[in-house]
C-alpha positions in Angstrom: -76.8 -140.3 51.4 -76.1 -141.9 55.2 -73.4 -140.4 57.0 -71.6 -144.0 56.9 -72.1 -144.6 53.3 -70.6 -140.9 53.1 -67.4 -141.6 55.4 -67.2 -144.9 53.2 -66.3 -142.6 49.8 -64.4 -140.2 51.1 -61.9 -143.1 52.5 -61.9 -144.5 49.1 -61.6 -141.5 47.2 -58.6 -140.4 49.5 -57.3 -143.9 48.6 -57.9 -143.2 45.3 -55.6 -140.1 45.4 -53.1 -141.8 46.8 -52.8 -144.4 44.2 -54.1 -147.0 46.3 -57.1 -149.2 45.5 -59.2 -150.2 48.5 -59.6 -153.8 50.0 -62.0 -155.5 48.0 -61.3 -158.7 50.0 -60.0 -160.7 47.5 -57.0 -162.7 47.7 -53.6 -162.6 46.1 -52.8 -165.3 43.6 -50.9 -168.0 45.7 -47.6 -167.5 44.1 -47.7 -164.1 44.9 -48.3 -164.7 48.5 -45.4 -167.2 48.7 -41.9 -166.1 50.1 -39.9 -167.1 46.8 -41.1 -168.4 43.2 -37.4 -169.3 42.0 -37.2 -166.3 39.9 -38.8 -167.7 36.8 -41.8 -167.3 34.9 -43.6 -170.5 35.7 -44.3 -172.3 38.5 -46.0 -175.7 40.4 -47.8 -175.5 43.3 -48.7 -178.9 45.0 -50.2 -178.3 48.5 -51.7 -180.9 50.8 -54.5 -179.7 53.5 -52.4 -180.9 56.3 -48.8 -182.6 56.8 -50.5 -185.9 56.7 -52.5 -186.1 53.9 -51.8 -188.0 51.5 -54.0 -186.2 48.6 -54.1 -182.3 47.8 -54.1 -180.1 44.5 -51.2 -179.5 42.3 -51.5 -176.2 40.1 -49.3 -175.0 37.1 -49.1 -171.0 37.0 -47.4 -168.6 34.3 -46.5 -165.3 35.0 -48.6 -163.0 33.0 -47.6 -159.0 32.8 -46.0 -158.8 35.9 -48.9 -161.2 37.9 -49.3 -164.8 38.8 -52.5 -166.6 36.6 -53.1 -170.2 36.7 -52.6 -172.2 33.8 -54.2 -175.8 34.9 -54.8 -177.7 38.0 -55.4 -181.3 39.0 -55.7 -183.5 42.3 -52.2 -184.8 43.2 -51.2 -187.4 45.4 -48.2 -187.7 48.2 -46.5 -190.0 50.2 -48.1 -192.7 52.2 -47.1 -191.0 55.5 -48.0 -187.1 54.7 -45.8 -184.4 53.8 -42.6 -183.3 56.3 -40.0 -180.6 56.0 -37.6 -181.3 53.0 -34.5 -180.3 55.0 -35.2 -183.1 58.0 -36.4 -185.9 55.8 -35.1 -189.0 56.1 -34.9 -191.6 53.8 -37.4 -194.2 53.9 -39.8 -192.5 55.4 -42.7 -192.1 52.6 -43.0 -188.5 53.5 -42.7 -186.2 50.6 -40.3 -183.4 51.0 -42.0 -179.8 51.2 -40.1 -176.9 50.0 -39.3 -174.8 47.1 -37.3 -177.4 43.8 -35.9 -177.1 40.7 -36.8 -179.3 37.9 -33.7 -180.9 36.3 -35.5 -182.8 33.5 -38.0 -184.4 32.6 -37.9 -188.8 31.5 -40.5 -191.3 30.4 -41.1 -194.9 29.4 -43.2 -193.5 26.9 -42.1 -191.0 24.4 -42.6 -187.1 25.1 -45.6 -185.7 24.3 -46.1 -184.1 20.8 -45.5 -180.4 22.2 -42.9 -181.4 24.8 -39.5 -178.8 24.4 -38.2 -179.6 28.1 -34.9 -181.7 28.3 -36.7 -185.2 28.2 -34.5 -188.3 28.7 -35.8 -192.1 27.5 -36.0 -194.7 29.8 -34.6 -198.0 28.8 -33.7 -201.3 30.0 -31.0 -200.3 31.6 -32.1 -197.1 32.6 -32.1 -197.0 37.2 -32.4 -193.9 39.8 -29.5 -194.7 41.9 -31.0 -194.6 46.1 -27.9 -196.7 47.4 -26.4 -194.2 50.4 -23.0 -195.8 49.7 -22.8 -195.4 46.3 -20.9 -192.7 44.4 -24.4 -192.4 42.0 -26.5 -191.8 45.0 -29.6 -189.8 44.0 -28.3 -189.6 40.1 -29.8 -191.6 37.4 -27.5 -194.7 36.3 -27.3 -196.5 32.7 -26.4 -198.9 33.0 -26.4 -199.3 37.1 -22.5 -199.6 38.3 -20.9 -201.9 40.5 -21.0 -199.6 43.4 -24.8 -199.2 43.5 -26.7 -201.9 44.3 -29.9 -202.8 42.9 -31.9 -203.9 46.2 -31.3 -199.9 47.0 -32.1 -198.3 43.5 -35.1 -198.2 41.4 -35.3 -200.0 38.3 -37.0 -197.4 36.0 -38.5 -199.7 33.1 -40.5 -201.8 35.9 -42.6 -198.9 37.2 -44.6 -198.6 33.6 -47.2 -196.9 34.7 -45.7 -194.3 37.1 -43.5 -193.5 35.0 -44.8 -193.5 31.5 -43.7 -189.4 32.1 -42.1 -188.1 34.9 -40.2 -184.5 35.6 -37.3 -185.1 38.5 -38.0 -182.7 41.2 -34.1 -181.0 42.7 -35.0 -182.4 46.1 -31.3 -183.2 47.6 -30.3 -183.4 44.3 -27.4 -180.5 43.7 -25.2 -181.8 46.4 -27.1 -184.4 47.7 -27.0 -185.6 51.5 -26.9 -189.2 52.4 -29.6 -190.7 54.2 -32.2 -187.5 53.3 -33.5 -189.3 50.3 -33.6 -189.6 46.7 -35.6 -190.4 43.5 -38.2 -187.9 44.2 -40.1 -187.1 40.9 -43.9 -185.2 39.6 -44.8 -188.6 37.9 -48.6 -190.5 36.7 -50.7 -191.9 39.2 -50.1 -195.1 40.5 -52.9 -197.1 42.9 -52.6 -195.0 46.0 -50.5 -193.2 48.0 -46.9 -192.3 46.8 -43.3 -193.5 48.3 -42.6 -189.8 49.1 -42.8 -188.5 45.2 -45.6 -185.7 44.1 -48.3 -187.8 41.7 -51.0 -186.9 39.3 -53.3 -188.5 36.6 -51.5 -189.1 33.2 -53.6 -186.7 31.2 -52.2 -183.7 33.5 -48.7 -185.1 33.5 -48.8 -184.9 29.8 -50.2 -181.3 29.8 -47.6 -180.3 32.1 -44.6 -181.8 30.5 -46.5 -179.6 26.8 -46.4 -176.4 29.3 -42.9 -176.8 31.1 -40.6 -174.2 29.1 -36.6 -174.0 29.6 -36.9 -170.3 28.9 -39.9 -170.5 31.6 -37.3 -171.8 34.6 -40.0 -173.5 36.2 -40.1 -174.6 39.6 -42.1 -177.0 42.0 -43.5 -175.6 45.8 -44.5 -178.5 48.0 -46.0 -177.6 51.1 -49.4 -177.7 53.0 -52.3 -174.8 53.7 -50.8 -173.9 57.0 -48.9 -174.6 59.7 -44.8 -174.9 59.7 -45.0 -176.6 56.4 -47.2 -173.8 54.7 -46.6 -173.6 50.6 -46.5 -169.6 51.7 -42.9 -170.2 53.7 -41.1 -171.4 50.5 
């Protein structure tokens, strides 16, 4: 044996003895490289190349015996105008909001899927998302829509049928939400293009997701890009 290939062992064997495996070069799972996961055991990951793309990949992980494993993955869409830091968006701005979310609930034109055991409200007529900055609603879902929020600043729910045959809100400025930051950003089905700041995906994956989404799971959604000071990694 060559004196190299020689040193080589004995580094790894001392690793060895000290309970440490040697660097194989092979990366962690991106959850586990990320700076919080929201304590649960399931989480999205939807991550653009750069802050202004407007396409990227969303993936849905589980945590499996103590290590991150992913469960499915698709292409996702994002806002027209790229991707910008959740706590200095403004409203408006088709930017989608990066950062680490809850997910309140999940809604749909269309029924649940068969499978589906998240909260999962109906939409209906008079089903709106309330974006009206001096309304008491702002950012809340309305039914019906009341006096104080007007409609030319809210979103009609029923008229986006494709969009939101199923959707899952994502908590961006939802628990005590901040006028003029934004609202009514959801995970929702593709639409033609480029999205008004939500997080999009084709309607085959929405409907997996909303079958994998547990309460018990406390699942959360990471925005962010590959790099940079929007990384997915920072969140």
């Amino acid at each position: 044996m060559r004196p190299r290939v020689v040193a080589t062992a004995l580094v790894c064997a001392c690793l060895a003895l000290l309970g440490a495996a040697p660097d194989t070069g092979a990366a962690a799972p991106l959850p586990a490289r990320m700076a919080d996961t929201g304590g649960g055991t399931q989480l999205i990951t939807a991550t653009a190349p750069r802050a202004g793309s407007t396409s990227g990949t969303l993936t849905w992980w589980d945590l499996r015996n103590g290590r991150w494993a992913p469960t499915g993955t698709t292409p996702a869409r994002f806002g027209a105008r790229g991707l910008v830091e959740g706590l200095s968006r403004r409203q408006g701005t088709y930017t989608t909001p990066t950062g680490l979310y809850g997910l309140p609930y999940a809604f749909g034109i269309r029924p649940a899927p068969r499978g589906t055991s998240y909260a999962y409200r109906p939409v209906g007529r008079d089903s709106w998302w309330c974006q009206d900055n001096d309304s008491l609603a702002y950012n809340r879902w309305t039914e019906p829509r009341p006096a104080h929020c007007r409609a030319t600043e809210s979103e009609h729910l029923v008229t986006y049928r494709t969009q939101y045959a199923h959707a899952l809100v994502i908590g961006f400025n939802y628990g005590k939400p901040v006028r003029g930051r934004g609202a009514g950003i959801f995970l929702h089905v593709d639409g033609r293009g480029a999205t008004a700041g939500c997080v999009s995906v084709p309607a085959a994956a929405m409907r997996r997701i909303l079958t994998w989404v547990r309460p018990a799971g406390r699942p959360h959604i990471a925005i962010g890009t590959a790099g940079g000071r929007t990384a997915i990694t920072r969140y």
